[in-house]
RORO-86259 format. One record per atom (N, C-alpha, C, O): atom name; x, y, z; residue number from 1. Coordinates in steps of 0.1 Angstrom, whole numbers. Example, Ala and Ser with C-alpha at 12.3 -4.5 7.8 and 13.67 -1.06 7.14 Angstrom:
RORO-86259
<markol lotor="N" xx="132" yy="-57" zz="78" pado="1"/>
<markol lotor="CA" xx="123" yy="-45" zz="78" pado="1"/>
<markol lotor="C" xx="132" yy="-33" zz="78" pado="1"/>
<markol lotor="O" xx="142" yy="-33" zz="85" pado="1"/>
<markol lotor="N" xx="128" yy="-22" zz="71" pado="2"/>
<markol lotor="CA" xx="137" yy="-11" zz="71" pado="2"/>
<markol lotor="C" xx="129" yy="0" zz="79" pado="2"/>
<markol lotor="O" xx="134" yy="11" zz="80" pado="2"/>
***
This chain:
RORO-86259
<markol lotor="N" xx="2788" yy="780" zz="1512" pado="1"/>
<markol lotor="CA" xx="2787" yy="794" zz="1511" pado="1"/>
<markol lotor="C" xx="2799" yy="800" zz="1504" pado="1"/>
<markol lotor="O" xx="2810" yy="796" zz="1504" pado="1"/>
<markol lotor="N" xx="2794" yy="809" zz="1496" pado="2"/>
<markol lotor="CA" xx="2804" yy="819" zz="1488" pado="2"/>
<markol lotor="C" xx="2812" yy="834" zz="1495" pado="2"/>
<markol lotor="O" xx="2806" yy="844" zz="1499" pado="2"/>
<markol lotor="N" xx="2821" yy="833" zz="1494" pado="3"/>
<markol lotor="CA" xx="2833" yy="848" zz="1496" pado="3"/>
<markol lotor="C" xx="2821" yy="860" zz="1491" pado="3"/>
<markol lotor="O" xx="2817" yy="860" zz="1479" pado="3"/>
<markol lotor="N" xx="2818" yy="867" zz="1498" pado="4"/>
<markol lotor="CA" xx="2809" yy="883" zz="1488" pado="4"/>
<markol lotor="C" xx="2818" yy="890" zz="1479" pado="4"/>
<markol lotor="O" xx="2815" yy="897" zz="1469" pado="4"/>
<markol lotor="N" xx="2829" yy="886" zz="1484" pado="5"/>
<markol lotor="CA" xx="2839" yy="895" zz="1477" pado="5"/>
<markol lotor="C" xx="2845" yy="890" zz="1459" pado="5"/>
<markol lotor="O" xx="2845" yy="896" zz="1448" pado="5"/>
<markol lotor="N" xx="2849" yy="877" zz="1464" pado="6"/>
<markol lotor="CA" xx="2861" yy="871" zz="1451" pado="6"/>
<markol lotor="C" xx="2854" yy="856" zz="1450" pado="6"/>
<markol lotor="O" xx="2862" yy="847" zz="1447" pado="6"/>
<markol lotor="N" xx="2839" yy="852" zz="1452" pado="7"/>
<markol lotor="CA" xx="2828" yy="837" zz="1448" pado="7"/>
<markol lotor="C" xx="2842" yy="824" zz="1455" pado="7"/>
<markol lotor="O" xx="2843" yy="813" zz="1452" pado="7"/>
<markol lotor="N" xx="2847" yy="830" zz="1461" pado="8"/>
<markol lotor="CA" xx="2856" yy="820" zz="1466" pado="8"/>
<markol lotor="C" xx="2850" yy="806" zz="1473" pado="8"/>
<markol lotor="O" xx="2838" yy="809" zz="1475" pado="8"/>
<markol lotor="N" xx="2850" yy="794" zz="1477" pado="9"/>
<markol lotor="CA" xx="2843" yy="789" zz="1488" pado="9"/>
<markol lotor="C" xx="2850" yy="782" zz="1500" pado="9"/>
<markol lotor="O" xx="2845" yy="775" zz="1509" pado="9"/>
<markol lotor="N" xx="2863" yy="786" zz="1497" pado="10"/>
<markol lotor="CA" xx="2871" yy="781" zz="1511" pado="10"/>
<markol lotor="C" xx="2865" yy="796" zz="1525" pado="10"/>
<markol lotor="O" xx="2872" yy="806" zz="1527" pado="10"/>
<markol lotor="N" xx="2856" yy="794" zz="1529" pado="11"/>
<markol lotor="CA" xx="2851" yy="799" zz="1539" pado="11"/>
<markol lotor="C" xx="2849" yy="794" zz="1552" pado="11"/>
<markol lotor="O" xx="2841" yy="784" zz="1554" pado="11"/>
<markol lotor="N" xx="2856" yy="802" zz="1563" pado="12"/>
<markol lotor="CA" xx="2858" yy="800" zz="1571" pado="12"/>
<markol lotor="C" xx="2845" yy="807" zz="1581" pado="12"/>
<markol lotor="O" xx="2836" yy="815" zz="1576" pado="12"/>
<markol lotor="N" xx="2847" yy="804" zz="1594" pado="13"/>
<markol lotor="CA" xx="2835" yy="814" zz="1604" pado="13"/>
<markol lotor="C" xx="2845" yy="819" zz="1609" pado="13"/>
<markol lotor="O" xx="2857" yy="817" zz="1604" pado="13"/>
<markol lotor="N" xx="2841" yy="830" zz="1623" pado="14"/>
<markol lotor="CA" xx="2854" yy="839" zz="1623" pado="14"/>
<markol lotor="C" xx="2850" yy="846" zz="1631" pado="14"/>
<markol lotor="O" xx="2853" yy="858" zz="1632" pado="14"/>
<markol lotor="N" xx="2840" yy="837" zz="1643" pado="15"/>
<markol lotor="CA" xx="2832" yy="847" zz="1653" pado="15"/>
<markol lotor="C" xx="2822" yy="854" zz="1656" pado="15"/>
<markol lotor="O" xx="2812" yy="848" zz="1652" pado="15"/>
<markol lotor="N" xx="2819" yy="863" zz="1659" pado="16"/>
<markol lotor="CA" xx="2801" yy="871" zz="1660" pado="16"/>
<markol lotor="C" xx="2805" yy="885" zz="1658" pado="16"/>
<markol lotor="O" xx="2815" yy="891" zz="1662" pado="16"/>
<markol lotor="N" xx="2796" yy="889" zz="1651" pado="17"/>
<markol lotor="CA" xx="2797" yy="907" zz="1648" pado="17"/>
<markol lotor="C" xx="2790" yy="910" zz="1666" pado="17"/>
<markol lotor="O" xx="2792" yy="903" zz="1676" pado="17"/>
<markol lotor="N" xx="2783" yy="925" zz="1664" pado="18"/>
<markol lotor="CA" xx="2782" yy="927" zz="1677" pado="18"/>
<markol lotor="C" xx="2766" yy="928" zz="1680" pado="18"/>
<markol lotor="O" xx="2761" yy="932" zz="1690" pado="18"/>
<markol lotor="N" xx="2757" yy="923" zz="1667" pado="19"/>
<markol lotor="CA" xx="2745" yy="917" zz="1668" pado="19"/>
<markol lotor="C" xx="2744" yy="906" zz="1667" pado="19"/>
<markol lotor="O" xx="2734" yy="902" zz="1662" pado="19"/>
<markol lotor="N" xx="2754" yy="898" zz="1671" pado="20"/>
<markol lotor="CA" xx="2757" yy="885" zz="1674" pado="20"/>
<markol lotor="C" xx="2755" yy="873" zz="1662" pado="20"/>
<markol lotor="O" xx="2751" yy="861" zz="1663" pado="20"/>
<markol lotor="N" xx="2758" yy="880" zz="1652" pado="21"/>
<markol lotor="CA" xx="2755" yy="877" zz="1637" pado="21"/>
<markol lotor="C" xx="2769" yy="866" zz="1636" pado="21"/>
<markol lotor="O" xx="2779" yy="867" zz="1643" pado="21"/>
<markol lotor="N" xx="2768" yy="858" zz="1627" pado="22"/>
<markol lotor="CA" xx="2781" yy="849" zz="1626" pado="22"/>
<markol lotor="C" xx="2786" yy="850" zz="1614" pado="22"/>
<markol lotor="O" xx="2781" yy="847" zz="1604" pado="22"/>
<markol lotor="N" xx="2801" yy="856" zz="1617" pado="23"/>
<markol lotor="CA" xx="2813" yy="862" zz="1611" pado="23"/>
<markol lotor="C" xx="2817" yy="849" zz="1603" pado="23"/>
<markol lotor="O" xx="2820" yy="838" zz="1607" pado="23"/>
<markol lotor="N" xx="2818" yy="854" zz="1587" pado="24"/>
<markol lotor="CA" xx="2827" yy="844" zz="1583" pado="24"/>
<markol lotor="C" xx="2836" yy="855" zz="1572" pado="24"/>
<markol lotor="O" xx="2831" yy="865" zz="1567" pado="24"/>
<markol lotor="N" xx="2850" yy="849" zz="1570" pado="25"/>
<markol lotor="CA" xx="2862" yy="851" zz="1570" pado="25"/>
<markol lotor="C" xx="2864" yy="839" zz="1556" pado="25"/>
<markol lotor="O" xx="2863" yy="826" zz="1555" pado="25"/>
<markol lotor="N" xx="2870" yy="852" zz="1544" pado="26"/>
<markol lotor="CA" xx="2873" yy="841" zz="1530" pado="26"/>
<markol lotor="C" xx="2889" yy="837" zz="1535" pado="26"/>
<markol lotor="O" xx="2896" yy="846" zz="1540" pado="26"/>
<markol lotor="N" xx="2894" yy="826" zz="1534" pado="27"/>
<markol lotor="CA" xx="2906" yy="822" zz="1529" pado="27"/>
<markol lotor="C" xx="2912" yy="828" zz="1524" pado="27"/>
<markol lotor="O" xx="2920" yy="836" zz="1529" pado="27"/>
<markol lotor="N" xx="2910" yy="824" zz="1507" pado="28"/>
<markol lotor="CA" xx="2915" yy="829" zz="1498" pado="28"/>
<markol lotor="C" xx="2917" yy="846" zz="1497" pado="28"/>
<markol lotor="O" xx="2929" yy="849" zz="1495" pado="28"/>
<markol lotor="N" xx="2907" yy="859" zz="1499" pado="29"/>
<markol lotor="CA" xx="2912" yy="870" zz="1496" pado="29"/>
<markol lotor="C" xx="2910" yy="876" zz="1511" pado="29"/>
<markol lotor="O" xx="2913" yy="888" zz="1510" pado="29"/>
<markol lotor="N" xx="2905" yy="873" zz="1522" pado="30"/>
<markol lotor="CA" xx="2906" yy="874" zz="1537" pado="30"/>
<markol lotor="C" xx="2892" yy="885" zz="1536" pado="30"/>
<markol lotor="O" xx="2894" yy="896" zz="1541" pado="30"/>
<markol lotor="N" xx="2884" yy="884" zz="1533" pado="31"/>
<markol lotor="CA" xx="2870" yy="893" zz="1532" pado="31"/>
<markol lotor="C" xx="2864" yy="890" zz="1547" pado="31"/>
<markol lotor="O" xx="2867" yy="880" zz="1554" pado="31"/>
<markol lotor="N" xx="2858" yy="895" zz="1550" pado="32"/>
<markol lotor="CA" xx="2850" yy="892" zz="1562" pado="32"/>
<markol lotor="C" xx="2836" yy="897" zz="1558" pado="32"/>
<markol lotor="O" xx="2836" yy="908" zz="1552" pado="32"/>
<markol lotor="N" xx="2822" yy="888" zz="1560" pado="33"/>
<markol lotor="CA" xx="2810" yy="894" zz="1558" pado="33"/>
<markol lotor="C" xx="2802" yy="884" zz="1569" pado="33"/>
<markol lotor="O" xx="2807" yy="877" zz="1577" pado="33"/>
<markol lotor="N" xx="2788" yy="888" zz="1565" pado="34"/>
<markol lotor="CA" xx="2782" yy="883" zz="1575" pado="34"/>
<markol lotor="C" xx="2768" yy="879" zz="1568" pado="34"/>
<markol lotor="O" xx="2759" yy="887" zz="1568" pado="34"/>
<markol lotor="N" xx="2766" yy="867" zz="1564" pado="35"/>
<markol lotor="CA" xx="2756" yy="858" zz="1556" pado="35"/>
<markol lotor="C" xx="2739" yy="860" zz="1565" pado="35"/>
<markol lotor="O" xx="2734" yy="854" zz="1574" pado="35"/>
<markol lotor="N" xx="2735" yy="870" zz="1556" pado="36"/>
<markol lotor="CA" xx="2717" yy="877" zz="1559" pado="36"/>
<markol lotor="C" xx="2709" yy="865" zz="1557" pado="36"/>
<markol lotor="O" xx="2710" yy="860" zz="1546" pado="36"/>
<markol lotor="N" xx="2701" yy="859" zz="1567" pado="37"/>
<markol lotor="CA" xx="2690" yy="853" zz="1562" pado="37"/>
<markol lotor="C" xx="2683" yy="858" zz="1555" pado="37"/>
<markol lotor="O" xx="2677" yy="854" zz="1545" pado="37"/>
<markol lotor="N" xx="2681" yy="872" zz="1562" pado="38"/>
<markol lotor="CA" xx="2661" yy="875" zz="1562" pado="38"/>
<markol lotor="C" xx="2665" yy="885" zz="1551" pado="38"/>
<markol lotor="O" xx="2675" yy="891" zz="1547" pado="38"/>
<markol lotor="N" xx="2651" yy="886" zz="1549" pado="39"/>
<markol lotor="CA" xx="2651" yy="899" zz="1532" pado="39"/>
<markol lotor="C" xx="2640" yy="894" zz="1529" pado="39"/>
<markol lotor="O" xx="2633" yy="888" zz="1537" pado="39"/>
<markol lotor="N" xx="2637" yy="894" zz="1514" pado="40"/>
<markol lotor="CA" xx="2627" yy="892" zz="1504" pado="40"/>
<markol lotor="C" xx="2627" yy="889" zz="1495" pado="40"/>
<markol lotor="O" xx="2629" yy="897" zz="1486" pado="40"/>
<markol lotor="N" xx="2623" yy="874" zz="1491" pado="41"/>
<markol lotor="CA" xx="2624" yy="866" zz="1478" pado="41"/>
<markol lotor="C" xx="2623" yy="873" zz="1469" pado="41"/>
<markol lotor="O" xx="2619" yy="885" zz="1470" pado="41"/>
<markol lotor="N" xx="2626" yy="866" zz="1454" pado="42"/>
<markol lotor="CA" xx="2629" yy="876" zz="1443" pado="42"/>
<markol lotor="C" xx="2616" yy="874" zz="1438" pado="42"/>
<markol lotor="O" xx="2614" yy="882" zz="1429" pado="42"/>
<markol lotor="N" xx="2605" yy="866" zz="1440" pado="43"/>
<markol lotor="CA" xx="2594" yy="863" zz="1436" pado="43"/>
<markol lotor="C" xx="2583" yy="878" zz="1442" pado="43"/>
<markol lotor="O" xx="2573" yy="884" zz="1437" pado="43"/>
<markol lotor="N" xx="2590" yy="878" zz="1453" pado="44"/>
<markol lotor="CA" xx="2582" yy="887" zz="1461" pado="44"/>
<markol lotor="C" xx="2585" yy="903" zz="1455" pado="44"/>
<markol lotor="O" xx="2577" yy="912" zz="1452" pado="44"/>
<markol lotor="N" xx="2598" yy="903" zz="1455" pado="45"/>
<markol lotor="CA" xx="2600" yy="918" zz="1445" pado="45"/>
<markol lotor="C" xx="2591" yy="919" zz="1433" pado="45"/>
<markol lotor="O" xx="2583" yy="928" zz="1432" pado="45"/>
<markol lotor="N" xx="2593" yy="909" zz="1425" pado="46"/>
<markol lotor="CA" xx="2591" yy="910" zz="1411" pado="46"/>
<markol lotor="C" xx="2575" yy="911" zz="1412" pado="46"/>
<markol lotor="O" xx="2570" yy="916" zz="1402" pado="46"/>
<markol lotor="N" xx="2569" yy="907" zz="1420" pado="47"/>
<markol lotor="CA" xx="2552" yy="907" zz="1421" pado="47"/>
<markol lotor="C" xx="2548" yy="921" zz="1430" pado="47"/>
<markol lotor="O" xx="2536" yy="922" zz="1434" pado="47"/>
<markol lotor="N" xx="2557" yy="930" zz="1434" pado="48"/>
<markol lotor="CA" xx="2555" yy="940" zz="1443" pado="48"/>
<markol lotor="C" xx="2560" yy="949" zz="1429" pado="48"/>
<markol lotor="O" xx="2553" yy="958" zz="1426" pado="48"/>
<markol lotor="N" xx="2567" yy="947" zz="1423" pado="49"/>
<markol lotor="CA" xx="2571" yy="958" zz="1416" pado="49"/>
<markol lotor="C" xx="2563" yy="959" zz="1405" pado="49"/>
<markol lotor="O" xx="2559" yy="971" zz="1403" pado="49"/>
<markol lotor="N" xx="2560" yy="949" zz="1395" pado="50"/>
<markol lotor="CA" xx="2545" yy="943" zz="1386" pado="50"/>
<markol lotor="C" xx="2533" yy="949" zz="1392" pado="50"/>
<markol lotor="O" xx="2524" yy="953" zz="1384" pado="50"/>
<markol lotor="N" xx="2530" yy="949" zz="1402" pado="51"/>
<markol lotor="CA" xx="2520" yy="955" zz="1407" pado="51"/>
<markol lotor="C" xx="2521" yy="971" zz="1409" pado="51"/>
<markol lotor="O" xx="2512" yy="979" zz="1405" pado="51"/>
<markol lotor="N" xx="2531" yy="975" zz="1415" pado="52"/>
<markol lotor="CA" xx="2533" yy="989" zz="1419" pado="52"/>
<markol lotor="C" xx="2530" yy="994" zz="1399" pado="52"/>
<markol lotor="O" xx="2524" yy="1005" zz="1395" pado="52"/>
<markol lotor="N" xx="2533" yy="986" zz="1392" pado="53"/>
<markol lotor="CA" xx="2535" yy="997" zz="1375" pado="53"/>
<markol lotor="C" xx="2521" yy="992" zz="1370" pado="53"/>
<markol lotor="O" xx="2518" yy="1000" zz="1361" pado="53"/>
<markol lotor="N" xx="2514" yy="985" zz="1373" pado="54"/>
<markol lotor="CA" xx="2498" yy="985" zz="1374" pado="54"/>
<markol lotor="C" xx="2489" yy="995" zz="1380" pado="54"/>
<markol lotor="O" xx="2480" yy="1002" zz="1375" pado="54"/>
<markol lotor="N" xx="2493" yy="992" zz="1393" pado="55"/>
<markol lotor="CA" xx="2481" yy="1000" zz="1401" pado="55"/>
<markol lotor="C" xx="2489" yy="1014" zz="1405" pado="55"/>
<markol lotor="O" xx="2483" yy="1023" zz="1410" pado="55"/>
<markol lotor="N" xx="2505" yy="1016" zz="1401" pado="56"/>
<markol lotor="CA" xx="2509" yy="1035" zz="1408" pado="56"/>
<markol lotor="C" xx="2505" yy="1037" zz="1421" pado="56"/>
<markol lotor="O" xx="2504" yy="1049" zz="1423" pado="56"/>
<markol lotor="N" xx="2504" yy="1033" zz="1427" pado="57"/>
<markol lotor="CA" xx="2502" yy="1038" zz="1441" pado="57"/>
<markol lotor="C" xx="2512" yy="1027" zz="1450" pado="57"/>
<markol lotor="O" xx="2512" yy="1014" zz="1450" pado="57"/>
<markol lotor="N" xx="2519" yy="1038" zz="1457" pado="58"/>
<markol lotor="CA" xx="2535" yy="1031" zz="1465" pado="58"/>
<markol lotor="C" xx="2522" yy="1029" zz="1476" pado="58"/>
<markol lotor="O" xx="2519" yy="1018" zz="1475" pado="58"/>
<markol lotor="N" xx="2514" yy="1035" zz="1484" pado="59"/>
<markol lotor="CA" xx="2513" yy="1033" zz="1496" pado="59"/>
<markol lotor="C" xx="2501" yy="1020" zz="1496" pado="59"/>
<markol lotor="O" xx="2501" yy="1012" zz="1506" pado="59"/>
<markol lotor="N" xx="2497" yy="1020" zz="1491" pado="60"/>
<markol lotor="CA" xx="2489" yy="1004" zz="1481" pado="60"/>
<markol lotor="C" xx="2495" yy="994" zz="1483" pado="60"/>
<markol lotor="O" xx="2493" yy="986" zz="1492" pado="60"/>
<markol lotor="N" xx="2504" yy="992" zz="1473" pado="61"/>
<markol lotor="CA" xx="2514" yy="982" zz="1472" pado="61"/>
<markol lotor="C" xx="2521" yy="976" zz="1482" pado="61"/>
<markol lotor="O" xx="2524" yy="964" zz="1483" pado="61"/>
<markol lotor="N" xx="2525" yy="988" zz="1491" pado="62"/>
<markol lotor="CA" xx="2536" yy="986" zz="1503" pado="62"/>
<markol lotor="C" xx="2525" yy="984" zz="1511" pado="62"/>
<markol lotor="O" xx="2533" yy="984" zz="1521" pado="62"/>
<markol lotor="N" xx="2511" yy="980" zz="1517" pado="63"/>
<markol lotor="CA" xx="2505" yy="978" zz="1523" pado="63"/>
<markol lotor="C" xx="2500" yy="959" zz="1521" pado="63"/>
<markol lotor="O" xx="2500" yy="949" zz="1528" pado="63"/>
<markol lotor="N" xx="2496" yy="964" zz="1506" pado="64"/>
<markol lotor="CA" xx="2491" yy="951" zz="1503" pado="64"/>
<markol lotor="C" xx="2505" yy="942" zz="1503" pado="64"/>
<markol lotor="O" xx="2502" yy="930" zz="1506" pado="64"/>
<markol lotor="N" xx="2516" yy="943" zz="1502" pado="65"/>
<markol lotor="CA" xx="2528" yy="936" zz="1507" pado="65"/>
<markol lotor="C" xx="2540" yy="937" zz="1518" pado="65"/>
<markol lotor="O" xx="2552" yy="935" zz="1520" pado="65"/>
<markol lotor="N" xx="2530" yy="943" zz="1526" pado="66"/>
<markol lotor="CA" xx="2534" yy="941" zz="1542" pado="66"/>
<markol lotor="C" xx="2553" yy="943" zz="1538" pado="66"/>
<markol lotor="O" xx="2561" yy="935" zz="1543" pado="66"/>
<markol lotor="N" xx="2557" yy="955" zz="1529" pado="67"/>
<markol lotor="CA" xx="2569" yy="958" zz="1529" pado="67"/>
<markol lotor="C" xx="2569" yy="975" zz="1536" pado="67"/>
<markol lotor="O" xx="2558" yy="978" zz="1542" pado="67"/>
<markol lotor="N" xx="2575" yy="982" zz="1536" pado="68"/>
<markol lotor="CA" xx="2579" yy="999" zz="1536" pado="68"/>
<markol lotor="C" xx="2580" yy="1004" zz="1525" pado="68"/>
<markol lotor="O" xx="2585" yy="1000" zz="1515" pado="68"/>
<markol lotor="N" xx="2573" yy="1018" zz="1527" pado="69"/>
<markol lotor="CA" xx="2574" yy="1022" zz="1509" pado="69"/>
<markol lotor="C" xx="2587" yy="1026" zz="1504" pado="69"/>
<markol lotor="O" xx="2588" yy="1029" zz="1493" pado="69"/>
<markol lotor="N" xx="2597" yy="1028" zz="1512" pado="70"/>
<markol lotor="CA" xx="2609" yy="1035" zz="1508" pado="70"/>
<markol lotor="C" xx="2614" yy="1022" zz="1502" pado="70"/>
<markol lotor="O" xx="2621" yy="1023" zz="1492" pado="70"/>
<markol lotor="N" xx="2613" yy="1008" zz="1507" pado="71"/>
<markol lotor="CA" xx="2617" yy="995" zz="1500" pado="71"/>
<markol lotor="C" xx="2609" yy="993" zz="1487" pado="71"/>
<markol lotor="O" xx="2612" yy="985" zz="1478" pado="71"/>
<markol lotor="N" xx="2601" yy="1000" zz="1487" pado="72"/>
<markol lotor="CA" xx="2592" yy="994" zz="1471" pado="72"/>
<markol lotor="C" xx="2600" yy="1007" zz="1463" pado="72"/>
<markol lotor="O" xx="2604" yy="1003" zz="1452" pado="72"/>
<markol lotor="N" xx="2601" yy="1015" zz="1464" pado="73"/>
<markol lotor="CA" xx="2604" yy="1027" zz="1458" pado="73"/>
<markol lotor="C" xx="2621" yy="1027" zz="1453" pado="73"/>
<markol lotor="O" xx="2625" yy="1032" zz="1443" pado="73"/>
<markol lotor="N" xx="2627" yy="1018" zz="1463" pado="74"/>
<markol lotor="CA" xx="2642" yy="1012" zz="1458" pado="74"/>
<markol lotor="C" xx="2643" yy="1006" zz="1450" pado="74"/>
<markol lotor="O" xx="2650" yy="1008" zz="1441" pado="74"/>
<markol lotor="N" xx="2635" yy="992" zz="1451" pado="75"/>
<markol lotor="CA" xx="2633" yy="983" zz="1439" pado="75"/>
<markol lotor="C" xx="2628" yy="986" zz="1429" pado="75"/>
<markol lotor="O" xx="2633" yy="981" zz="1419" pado="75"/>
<markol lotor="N" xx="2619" yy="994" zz="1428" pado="76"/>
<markol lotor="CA" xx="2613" yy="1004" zz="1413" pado="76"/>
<markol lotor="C" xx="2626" yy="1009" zz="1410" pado="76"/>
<markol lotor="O" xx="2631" yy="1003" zz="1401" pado="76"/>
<markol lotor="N" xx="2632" yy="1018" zz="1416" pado="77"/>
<markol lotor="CA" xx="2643" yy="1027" zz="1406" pado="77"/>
<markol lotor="C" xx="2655" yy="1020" zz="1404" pado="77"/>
<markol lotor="O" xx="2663" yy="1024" zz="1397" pado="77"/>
<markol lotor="N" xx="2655" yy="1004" zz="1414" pado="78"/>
<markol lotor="CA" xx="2665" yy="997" zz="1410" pado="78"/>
<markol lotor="C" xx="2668" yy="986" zz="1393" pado="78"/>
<markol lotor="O" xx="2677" yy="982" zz="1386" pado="78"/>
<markol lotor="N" xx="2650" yy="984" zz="1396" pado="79"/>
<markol lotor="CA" xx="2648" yy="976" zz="1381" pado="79"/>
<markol lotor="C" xx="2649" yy="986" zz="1372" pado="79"/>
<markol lotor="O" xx="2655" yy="983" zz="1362" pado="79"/>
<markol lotor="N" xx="2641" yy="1004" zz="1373" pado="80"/>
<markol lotor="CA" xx="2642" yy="1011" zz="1363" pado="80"/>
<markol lotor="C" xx="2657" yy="1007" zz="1356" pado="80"/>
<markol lotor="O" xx="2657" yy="1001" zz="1345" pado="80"/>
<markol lotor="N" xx="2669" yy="1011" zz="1363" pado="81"/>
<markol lotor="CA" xx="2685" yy="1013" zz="1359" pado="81"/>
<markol lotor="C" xx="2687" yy="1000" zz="1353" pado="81"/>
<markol lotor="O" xx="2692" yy="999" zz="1341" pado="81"/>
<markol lotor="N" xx="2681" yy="988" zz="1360" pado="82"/>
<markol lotor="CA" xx="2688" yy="974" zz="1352" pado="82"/>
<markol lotor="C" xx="2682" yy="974" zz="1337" pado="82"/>
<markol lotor="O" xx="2688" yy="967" zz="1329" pado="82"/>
<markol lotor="N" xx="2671" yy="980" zz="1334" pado="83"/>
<markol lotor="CA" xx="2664" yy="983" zz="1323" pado="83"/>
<markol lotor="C" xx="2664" yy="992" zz="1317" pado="83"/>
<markol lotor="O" xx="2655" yy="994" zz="1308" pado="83"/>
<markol lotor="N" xx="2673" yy="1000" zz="1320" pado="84"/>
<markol lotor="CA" xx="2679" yy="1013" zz="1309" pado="84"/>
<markol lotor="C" xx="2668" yy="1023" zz="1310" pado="84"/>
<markol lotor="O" xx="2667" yy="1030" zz="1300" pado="84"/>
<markol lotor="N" xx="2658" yy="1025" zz="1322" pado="85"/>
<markol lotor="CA" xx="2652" yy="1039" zz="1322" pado="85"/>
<markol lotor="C" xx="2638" yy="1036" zz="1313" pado="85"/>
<markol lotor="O" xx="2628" yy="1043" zz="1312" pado="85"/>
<markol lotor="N" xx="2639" yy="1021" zz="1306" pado="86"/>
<markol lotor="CA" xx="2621" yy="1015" zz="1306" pado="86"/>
<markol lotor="C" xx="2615" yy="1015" zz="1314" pado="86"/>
<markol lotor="O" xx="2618" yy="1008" zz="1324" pado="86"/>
<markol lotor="N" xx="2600" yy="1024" zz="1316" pado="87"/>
<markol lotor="CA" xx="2593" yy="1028" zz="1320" pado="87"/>
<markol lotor="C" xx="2584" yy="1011" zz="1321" pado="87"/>
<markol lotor="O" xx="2582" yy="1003" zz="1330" pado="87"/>
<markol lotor="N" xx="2580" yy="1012" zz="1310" pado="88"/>
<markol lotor="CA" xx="2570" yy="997" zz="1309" pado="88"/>
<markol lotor="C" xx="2576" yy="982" zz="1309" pado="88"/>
<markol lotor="O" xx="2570" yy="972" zz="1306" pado="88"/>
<markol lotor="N" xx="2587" yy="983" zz="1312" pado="89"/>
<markol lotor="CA" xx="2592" yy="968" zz="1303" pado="89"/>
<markol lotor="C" xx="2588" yy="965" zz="1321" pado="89"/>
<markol lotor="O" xx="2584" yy="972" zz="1330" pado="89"/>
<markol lotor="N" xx="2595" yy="945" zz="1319" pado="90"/>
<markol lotor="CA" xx="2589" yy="942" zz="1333" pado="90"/>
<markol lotor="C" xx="2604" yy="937" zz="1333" pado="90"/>
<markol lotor="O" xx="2612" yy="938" zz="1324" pado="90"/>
<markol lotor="N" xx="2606" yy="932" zz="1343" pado="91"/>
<markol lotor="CA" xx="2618" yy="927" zz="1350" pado="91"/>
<markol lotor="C" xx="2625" yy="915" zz="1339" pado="91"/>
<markol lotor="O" xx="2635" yy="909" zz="1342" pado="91"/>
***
């Protein structure tokens, strides 16, 4: 496992947050975070978001992939920015 902060890998654990999540603690620059399993493959974005610029309809998309539309609607305006405000380009 990597530091979030400084890709460090002298990583230590460091106890439980208070959702009993397990605390790890960098060495090197003393960061503290807490390593997320769950979320959403990037496979899964990129075919939620390809589809949302096909079909335009958030509440479609966010159904047909069992996500929330405020999450599909993040990842839209997040790839728009990595893409300079391209409308059509794809990821």
């Amino acid at each position: 496992m990597k530091c979030k902060n400084c890709s460090s890998l002298k990583v230590v654990k460091n106890g439980h947050s208070l959702t009993n999540s397990q605390v790890f603690k960098c060495k090197n620059c003393g960061h503290k975070f807490v390593e997320f399993t769950k979320g959403y493959s990037k496979q899964l974005k990129h075919d939620a978001i390809l589809y949302y610029r096909v079909n335009g309809h958030s509440n479609i998309v966010a159904k047909q992939f069992d996500i929330p539309i405020y999450t599909l609607l993040k990842w839209v305006r997040e790839s728009k920015e990595e893409r300079g405000g391209d409308e059509y380009g794809l990821l």
